[in-house]
PAROLUM-113552 format. One record per atom (N, C-alpha, C, O): residue in three letters; atom name; x, y, z; residue number from 0. Coordinates in Angstrom, 1 decimal, always signed. Layout:
aa:at:u:v:w:i
ALA:CA:X:Y:Z:NUM
...
//
This chain:
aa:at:u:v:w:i
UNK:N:-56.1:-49.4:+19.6:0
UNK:CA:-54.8:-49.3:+19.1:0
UNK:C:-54.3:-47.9:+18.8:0
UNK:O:-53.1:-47.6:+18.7:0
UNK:N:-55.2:-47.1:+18.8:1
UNK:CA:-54.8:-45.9:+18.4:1
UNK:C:-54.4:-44.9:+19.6:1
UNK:O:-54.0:-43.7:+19.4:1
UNK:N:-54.6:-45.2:+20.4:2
UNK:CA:-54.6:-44.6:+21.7:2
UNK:C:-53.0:-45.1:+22.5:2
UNK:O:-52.3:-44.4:+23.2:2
UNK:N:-52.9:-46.3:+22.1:3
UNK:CA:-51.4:-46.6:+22.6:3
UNK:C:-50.0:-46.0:+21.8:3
UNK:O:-48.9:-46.4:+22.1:3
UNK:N:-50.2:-45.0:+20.8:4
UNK:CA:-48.9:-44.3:+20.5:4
UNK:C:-49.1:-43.1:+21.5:4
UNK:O:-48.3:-42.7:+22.4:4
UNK:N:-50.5:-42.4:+21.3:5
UNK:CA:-50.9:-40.8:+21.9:5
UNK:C:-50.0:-41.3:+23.6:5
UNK:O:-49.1:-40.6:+24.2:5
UNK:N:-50.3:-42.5:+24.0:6
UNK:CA:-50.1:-42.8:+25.9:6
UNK:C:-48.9:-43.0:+25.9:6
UNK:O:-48.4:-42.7:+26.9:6
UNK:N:-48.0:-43.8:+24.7:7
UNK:CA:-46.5:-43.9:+24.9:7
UNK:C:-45.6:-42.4:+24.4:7
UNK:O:-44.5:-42.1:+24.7:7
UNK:N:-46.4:-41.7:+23.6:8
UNK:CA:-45.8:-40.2:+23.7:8
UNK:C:-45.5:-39.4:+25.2:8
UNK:O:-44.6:-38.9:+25.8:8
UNK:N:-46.6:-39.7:+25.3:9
UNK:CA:-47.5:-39.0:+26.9:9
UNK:C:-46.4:-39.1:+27.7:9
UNK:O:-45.8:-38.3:+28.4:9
UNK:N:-46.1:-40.3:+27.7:10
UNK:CA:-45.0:-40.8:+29.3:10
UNK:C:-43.8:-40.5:+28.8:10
UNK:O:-43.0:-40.1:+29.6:10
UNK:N:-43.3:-40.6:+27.5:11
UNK:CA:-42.3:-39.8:+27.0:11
UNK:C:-41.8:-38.4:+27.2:11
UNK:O:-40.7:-37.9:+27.4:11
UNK:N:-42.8:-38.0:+27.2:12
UNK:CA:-42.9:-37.2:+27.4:12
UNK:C:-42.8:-35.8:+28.9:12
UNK:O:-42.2:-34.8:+29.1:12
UNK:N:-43.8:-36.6:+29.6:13
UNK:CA:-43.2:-36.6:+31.2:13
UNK:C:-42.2:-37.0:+31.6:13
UNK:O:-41.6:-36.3:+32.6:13
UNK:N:-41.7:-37.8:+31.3:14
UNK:CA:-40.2:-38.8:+31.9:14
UNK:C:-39.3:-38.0:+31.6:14
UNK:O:-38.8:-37.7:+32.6:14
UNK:N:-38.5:-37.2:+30.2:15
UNK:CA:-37.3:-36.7:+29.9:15
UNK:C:-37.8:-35.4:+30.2:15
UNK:O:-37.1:-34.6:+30.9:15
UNK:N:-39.3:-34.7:+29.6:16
UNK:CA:-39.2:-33.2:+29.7:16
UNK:C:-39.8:-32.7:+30.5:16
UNK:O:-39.8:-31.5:+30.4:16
UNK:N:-40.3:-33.2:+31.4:17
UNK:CA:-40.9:-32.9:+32.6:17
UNK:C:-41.6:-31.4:+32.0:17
UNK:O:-41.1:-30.3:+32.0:17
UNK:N:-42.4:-31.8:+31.8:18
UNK:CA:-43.5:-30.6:+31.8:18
UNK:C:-42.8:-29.4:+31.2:18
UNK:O:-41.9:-29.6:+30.3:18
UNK:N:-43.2:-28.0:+31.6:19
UNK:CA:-43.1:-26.9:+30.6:19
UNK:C:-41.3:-26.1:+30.9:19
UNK:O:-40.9:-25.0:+30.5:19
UNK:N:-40.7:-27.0:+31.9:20
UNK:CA:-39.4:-26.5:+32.6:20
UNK:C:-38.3:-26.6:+31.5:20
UNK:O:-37.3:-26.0:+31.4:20
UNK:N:-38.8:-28.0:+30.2:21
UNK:CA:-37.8:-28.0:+29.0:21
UNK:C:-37.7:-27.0:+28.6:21
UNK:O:-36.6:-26.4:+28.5:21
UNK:N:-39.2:-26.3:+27.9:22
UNK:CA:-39.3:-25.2:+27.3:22
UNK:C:-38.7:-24.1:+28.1:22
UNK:O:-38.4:-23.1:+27.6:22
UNK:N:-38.6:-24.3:+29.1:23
UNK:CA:-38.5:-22.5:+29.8:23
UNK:C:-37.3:-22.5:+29.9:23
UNK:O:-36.7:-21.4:+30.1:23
UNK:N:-36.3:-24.0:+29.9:24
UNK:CA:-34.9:-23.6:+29.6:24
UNK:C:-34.3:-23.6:+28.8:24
UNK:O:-33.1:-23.3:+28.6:24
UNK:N:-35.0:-24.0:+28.2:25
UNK:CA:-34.7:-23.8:+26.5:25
UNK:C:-34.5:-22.5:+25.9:25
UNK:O:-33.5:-22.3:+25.2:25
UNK:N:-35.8:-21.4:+26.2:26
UNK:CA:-35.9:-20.1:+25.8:26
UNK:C:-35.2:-19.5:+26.8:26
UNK:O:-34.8:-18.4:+26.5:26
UNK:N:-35.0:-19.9:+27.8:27
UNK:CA:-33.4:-19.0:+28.6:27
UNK:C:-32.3:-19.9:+27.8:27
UNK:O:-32.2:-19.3:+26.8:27
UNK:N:-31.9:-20.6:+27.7:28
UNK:CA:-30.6:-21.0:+27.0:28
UNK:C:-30.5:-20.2:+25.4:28
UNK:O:-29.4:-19.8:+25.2:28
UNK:N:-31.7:-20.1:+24.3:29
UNK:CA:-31.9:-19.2:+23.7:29
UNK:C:-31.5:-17.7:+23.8:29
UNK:O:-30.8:-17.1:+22.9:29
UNK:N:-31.9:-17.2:+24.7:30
UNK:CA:-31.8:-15.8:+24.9:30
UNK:C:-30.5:-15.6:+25.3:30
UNK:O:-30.0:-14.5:+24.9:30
UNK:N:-29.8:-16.3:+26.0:31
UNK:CA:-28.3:-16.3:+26.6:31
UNK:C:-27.5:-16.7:+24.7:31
UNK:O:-26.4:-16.3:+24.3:31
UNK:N:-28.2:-17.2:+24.1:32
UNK:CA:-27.2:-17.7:+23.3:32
UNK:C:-27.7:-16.8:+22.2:32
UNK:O:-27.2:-17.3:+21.2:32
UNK:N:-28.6:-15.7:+21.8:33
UNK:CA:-29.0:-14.4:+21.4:33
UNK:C:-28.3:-13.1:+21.8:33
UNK:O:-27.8:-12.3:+20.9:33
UNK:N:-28.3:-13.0:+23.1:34
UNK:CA:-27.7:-12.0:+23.9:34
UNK:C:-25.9:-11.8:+23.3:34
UNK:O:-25.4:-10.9:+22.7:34
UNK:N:-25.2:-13.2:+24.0:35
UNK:CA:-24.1:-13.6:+23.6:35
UNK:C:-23.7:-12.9:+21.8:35
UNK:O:-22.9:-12.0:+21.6:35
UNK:N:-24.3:-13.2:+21.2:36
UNK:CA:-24.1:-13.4:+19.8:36
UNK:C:-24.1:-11.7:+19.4:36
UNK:O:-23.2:-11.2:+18.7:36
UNK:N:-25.2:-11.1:+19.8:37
UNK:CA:-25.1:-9.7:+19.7:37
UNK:C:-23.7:-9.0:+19.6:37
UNK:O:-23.1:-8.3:+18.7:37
UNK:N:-23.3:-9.4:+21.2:38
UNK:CA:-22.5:-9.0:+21.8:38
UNK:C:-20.8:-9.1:+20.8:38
UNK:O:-20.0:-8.2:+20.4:38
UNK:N:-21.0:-10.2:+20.6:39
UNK:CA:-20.0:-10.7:+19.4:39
UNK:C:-20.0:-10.1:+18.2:39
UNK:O:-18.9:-9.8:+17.7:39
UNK:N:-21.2:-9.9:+17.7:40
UNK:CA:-21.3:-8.8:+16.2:40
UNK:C:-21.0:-7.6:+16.4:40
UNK:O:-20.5:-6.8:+15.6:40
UNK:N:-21.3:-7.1:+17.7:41
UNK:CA:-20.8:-5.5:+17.8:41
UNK:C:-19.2:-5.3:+18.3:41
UNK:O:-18.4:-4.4:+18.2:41
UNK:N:-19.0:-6.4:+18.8:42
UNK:CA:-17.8:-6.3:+18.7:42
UNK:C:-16.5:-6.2:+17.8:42
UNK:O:-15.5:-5.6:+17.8:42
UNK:N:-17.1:-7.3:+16.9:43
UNK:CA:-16.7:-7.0:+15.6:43
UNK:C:-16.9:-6.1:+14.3:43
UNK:O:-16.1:-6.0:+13.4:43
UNK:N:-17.7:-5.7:+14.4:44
UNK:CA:-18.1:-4.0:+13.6:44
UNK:C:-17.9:-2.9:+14.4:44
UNK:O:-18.3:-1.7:+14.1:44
UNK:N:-17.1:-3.3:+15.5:45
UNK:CA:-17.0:-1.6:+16.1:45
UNK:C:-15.0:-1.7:+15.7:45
UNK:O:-14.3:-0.8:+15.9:45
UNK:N:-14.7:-2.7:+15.1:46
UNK:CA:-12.9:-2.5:+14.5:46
UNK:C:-13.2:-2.5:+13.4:46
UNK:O:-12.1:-2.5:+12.8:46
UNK:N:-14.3:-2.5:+12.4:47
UNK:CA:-14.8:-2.7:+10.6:47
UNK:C:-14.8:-0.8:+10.5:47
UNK:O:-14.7:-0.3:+9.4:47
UNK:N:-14.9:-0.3:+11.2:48
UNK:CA:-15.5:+1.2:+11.3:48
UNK:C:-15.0:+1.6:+9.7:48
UNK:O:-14.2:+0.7:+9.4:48
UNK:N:-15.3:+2.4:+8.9:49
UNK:CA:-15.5:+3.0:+7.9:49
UNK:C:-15.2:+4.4:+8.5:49
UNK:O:-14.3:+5.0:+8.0:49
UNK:N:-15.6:+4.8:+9.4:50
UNK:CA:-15.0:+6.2:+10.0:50
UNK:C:-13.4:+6.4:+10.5:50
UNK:O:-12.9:+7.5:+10.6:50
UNK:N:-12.8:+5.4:+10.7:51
UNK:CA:-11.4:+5.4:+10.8:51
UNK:C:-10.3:+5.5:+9.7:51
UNK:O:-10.1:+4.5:+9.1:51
UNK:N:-9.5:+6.5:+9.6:52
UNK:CA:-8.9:+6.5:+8.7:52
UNK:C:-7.3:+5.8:+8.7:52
UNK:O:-6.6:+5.9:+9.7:52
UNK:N:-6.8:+4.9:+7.5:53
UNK:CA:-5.8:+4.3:+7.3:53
UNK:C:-4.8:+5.3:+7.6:53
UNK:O:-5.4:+6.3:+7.3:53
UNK:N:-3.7:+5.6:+8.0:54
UNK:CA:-2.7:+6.5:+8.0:54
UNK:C:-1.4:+6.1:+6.7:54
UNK:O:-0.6:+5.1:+6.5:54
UNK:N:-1.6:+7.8:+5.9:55
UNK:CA:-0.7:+6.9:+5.4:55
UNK:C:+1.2:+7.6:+5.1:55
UNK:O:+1.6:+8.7:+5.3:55
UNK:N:+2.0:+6.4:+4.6:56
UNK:CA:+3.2:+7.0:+5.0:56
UNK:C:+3.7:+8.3:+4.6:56
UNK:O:+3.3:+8.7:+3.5:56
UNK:N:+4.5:+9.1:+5.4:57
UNK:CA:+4.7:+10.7:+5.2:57
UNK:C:+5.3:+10.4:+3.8:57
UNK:O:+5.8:+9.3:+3.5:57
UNK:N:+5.2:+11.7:+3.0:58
UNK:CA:+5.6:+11.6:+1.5:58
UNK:C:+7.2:+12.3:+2.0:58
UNK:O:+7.2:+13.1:+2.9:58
UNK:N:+8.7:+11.6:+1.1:59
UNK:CA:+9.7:+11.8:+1.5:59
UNK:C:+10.0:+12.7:+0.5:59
UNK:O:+9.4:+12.3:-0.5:59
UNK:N:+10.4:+13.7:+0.2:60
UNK:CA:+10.7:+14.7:-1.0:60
UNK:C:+12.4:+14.1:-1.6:60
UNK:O:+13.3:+13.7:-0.9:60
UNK:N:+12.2:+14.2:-2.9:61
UNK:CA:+13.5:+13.4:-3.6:61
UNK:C:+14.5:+14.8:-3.2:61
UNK:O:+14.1:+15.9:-3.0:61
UNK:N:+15.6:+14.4:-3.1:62
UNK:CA:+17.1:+15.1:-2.7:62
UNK:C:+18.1:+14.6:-3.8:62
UNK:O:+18.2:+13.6:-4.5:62
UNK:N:+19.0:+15.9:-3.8:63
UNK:CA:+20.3:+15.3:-4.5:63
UNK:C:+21.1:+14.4:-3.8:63
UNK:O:+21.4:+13.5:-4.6:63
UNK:N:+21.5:+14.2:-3.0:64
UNK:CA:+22.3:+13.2:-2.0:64
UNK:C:+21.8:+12.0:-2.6:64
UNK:O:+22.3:+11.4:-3.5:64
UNK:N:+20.1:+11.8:-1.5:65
UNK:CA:+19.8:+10.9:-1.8:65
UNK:C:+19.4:+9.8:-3.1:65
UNK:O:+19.5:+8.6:-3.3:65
UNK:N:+19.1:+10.8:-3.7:66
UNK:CA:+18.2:+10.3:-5.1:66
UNK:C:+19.2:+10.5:-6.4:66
UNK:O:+19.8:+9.6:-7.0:66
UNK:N:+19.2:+11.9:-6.5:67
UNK:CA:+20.2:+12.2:-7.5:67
UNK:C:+21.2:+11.7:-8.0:67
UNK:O:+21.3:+10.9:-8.9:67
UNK:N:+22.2:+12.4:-6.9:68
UNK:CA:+23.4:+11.9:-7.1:68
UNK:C:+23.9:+10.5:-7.5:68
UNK:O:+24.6:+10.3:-8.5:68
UNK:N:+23.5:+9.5:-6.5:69
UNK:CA:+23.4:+8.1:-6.8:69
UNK:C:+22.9:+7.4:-8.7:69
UNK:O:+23.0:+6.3:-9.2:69
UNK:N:+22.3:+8.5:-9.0:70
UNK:CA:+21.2:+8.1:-10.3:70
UNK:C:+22.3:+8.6:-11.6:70
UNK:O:+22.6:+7.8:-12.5:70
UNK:N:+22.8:+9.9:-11.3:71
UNK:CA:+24.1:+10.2:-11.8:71
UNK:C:+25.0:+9.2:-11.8:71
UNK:O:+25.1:+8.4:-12.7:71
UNK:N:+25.8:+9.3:-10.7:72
UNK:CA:+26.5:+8.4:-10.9:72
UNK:C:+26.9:+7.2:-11.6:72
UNK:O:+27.9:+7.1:-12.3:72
UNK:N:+25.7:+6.2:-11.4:73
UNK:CA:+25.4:+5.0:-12.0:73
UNK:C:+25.0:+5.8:-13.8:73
UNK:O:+25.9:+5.7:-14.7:73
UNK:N:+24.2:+6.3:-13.9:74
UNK:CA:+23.9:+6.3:-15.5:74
UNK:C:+24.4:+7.3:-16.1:74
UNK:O:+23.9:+7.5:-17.2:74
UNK:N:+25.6:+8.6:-15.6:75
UNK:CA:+26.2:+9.8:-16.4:75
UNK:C:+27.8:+9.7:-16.4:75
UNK:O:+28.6:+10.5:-16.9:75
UNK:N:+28.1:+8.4:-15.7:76
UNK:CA:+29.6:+7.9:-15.9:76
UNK:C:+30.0:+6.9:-16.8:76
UNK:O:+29.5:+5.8:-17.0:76
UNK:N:+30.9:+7.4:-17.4:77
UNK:CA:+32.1:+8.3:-17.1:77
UNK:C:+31.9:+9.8:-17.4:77
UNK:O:+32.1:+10.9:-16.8:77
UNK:N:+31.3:+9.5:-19.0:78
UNK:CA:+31.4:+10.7:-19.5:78
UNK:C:+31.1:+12.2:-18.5:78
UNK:O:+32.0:+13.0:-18.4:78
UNK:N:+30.1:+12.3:-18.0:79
UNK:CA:+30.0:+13.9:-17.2:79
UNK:C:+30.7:+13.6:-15.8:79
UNK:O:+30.4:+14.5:-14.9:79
UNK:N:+31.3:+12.9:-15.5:80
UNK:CA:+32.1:+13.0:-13.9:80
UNK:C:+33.4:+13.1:-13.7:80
UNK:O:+33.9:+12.0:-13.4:80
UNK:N:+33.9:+13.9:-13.7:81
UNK:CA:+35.6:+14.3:-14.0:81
UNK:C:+36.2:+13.5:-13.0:81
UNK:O:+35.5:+13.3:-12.0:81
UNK:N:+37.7:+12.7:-13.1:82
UNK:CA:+38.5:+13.2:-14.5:82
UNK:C:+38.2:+12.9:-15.8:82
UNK:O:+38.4:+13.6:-16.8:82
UNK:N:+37.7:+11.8:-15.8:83
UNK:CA:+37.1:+11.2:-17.3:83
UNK:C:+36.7:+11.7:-18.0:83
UNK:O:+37.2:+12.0:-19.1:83
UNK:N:+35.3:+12.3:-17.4:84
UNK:CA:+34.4:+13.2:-18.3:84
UNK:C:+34.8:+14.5:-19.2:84
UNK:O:+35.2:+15.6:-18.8:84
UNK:N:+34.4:+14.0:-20.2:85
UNK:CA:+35.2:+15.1:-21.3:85
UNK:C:+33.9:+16.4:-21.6:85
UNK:O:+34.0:+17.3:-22.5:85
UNK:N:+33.0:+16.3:-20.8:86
UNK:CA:+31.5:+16.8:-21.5:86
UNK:C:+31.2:+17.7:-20.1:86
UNK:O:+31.8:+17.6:-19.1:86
UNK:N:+30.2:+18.3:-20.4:87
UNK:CA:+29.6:+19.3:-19.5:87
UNK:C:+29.5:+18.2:-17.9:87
UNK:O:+28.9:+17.2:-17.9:87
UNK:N:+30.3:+18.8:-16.5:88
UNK:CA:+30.5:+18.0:-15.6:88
UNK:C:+28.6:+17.9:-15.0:88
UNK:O:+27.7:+18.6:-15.4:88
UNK:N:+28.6:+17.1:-14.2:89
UNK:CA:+27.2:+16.6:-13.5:89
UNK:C:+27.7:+16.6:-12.0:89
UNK:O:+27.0:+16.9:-11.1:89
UNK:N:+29.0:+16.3:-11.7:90
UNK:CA:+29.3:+15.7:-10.3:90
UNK:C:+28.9:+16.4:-9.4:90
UNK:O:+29.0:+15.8:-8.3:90
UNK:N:+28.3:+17.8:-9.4:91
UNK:CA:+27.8:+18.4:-7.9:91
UNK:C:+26.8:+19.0:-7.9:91
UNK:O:+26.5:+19.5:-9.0:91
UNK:N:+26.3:+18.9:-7.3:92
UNK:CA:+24.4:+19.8:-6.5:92
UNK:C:+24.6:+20.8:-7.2:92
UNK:O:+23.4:+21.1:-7.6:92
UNK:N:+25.3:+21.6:-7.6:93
UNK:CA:+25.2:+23.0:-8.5:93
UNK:C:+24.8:+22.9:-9.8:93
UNK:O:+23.8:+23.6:-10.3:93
UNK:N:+25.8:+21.8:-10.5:94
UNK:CA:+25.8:+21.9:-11.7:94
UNK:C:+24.5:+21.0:-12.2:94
UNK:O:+23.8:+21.5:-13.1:94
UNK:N:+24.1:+19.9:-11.6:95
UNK:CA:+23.0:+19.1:-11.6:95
UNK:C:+21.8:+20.3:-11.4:95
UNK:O:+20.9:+20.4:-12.3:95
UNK:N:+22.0:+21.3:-10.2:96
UNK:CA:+20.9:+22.2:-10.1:96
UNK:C:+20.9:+22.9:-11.4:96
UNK:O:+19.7:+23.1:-11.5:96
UNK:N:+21.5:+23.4:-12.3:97
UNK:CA:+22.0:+24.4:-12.5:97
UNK:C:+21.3:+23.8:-14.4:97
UNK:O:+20.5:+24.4:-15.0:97
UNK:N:+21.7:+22.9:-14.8:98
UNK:CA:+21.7:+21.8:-15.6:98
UNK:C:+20.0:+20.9:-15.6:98
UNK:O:+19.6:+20.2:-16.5:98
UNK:N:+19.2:+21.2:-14.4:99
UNK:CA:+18.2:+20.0:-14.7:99
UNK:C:+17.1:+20.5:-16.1:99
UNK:O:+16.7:+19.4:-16.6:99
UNK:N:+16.8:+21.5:-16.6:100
UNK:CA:+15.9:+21.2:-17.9:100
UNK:C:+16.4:+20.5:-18.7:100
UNK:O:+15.7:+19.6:-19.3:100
UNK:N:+18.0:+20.6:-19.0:101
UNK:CA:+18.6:+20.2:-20.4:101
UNK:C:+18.6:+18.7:-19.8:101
UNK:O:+18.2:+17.8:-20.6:101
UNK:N:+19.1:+18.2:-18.7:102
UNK:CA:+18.9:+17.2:-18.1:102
UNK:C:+17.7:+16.5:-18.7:102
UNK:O:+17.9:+15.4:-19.3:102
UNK:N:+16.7:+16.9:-18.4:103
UNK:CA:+15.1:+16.2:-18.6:103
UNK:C:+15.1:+16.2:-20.2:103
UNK:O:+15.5:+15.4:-21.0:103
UNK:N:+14.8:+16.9:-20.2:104
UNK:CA:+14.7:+16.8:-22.1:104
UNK:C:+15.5:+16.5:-23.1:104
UNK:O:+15.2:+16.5:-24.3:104
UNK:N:+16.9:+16.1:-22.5:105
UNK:CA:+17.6:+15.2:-23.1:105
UNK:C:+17.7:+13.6:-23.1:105
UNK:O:+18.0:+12.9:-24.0:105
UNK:N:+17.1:+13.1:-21.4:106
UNK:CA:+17.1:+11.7:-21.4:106
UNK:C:+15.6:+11.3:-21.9:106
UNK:O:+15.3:+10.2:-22.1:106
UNK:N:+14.6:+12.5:-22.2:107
UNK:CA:+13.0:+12.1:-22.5:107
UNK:C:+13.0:+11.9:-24.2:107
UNK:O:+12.1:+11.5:-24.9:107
UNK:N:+14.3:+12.3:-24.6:108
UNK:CA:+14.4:+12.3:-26.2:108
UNK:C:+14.3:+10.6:-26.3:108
UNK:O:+14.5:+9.8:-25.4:108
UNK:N:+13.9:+10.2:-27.8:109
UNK:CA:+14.5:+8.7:-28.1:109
UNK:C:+15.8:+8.3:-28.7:109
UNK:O:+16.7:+9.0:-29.2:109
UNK:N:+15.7:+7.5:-28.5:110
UNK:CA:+17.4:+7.1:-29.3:110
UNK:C:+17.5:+7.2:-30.7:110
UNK:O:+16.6:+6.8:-31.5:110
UNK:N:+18.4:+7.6:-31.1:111
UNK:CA:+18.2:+8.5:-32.5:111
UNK:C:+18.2:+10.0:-32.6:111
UNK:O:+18.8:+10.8:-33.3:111
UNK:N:+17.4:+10.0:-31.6:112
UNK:CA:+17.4:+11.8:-31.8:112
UNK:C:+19.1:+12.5:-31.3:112
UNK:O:+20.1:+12.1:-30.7:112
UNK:N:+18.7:+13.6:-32.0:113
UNK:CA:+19.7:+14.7:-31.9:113
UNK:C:+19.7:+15.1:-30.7:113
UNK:O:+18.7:+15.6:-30.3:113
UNK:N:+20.9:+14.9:-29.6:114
UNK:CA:+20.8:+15.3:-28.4:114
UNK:C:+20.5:+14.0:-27.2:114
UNK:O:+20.8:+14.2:-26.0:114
UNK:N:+20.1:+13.0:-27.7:115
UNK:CA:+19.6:+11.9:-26.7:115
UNK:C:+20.8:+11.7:-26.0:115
UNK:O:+21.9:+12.0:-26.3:115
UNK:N:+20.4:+11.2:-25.1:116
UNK:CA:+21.3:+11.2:-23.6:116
UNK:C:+20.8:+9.6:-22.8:116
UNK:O:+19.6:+9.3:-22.6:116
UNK:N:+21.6:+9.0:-22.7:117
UNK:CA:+22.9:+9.1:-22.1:117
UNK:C:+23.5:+8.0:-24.1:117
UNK:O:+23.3:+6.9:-24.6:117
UNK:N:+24.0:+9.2:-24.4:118
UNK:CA:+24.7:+9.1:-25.4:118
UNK:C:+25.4:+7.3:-26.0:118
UNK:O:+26.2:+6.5:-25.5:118
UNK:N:+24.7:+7.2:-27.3:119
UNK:CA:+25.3:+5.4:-27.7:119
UNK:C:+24.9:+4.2:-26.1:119
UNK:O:+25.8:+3.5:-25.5:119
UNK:N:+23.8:+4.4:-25.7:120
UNK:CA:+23.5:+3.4:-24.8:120
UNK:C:+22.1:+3.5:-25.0:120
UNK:O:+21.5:+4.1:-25.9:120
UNK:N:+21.3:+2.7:-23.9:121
UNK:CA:+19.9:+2.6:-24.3:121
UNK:C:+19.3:+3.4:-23.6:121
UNK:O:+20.0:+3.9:-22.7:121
UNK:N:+17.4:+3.8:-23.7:122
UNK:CA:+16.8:+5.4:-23.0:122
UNK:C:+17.1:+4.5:-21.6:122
UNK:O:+17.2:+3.3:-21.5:122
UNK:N:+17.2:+5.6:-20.5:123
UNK:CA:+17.2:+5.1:-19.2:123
UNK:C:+15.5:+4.7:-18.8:123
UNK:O:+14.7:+5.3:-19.6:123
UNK:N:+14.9:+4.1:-17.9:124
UNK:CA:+13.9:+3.7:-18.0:124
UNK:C:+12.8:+4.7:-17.0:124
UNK:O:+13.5:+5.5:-16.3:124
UNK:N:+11.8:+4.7:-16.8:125
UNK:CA:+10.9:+5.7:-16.6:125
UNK:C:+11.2:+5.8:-15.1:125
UNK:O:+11.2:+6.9:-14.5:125
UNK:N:+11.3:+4.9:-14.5:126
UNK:CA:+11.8:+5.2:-13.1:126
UNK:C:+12.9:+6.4:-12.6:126
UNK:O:+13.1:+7.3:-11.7:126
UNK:N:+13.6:+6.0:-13.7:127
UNK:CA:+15.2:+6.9:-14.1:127
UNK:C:+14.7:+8.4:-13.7:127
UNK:O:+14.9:+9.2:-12.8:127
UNK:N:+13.9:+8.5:-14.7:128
UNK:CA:+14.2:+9.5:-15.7:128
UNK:C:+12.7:+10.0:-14.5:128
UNK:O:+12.3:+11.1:-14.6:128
UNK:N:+12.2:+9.5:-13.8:129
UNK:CA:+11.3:+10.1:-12.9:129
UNK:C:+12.3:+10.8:-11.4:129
UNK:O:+12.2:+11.7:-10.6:129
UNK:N:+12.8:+10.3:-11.7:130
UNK:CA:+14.1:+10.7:-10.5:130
UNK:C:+13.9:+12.3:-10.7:130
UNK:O:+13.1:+13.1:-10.0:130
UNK:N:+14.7:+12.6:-11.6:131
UNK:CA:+14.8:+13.8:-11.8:131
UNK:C:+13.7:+14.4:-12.3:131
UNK:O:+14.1:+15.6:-12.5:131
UNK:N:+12.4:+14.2:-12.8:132
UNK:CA:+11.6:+15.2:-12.9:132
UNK:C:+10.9:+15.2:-11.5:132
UNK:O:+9.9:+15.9:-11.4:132
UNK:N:+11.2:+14.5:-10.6:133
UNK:CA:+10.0:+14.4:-9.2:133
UNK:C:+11.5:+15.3:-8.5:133
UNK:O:+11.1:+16.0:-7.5:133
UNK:N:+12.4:+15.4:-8.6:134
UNK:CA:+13.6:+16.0:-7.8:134
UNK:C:+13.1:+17.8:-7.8:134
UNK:O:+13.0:+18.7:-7.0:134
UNK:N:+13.0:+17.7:-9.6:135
UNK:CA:+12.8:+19.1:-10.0:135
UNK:C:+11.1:+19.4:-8.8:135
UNK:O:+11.1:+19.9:-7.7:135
UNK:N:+10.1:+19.1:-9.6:136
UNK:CA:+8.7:+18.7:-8.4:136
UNK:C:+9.2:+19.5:-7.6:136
UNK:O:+9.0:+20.7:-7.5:136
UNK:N:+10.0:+18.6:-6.6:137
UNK:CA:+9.9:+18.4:-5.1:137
UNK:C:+10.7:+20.2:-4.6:137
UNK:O:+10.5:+20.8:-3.5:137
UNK:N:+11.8:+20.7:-6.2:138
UNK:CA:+12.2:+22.0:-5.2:138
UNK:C:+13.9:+22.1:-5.5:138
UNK:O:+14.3:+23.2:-5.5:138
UNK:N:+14.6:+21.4:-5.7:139
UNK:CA:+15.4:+20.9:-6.1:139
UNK:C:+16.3:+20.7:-5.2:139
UNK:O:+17.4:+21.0:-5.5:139
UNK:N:+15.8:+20.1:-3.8:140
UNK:CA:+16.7:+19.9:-2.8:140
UNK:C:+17.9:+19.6:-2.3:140
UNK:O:+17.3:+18.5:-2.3:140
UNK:N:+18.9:+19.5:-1.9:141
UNK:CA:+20.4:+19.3:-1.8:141
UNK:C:+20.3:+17.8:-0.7:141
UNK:O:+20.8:+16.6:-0.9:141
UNK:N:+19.6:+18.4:+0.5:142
UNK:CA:+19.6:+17.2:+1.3:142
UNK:C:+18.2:+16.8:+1.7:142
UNK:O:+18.1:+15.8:+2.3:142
//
């Protein structure tokens, strides 16, 4: 009895795998699917690179046109923009040039203080008030 599983392996054996030709395509279908795979990882770590640098966007330097003036506008009217404005004028690249310390250290005051700007309203917010110290920074550009 014990011999009839070993003889029905046996012919199982021969019948689907015929001898050592399973194994030998087996270990080529292996190495093809080895080979393959390599190929696929280096392909994919040669775009992971660590040596390649992100590029990043050119730095735009703040301007009066751009930056300024618009910032004026909106938060130093009426009061500094003639005809209205009864107080030291803001409306042009000169006077704004001419004007930026007292500018800065007036909107950086708190409310309350002596001098705070933009006068009976609330502090303008740090973005604001970055305008013009990144304007001053940058050189004090016109365009």
């Amino acid at each position: 009895m014990g011999l009839l599983p070993l003889n029905f392996l046996n012919i199982v054996r021969s019948k689907y795998y015929s001898g050592d030709t399973f194994f030998k395509t087996q270990r080529i279908n292996m190495k093809k699917l080895a080979i393959l795979l390599i190929i696929c990882i280096g392909a994919f770590f040669q775009y992971c690179s660590s040596s390649k640098k992100v590029s990043k966007p050119a730095y735009i330097p703040m301007n009066y046109i751009s930056n300024v003036q618009p910032t004026i506008l909106s938060s130093c009217s009426p009061c500094h923009i003639p005809p209205k404005g009864f107080y030291r004028a803001l409306n042009t690249y000169d006077a704004a040039k001419t004007n930026i310390d007292n500018i800065i250290s007036r909107i950086n005051l708190t409310p309350g203080e002596r001098g705070f700007m933009p006068f009976k309203h609330q502090k303008l917010s740090d973005s604001v008030i970055n305008v013009f110290v990144q304007w001053k920074a940058d050189g004090l550009l016109e365009k």
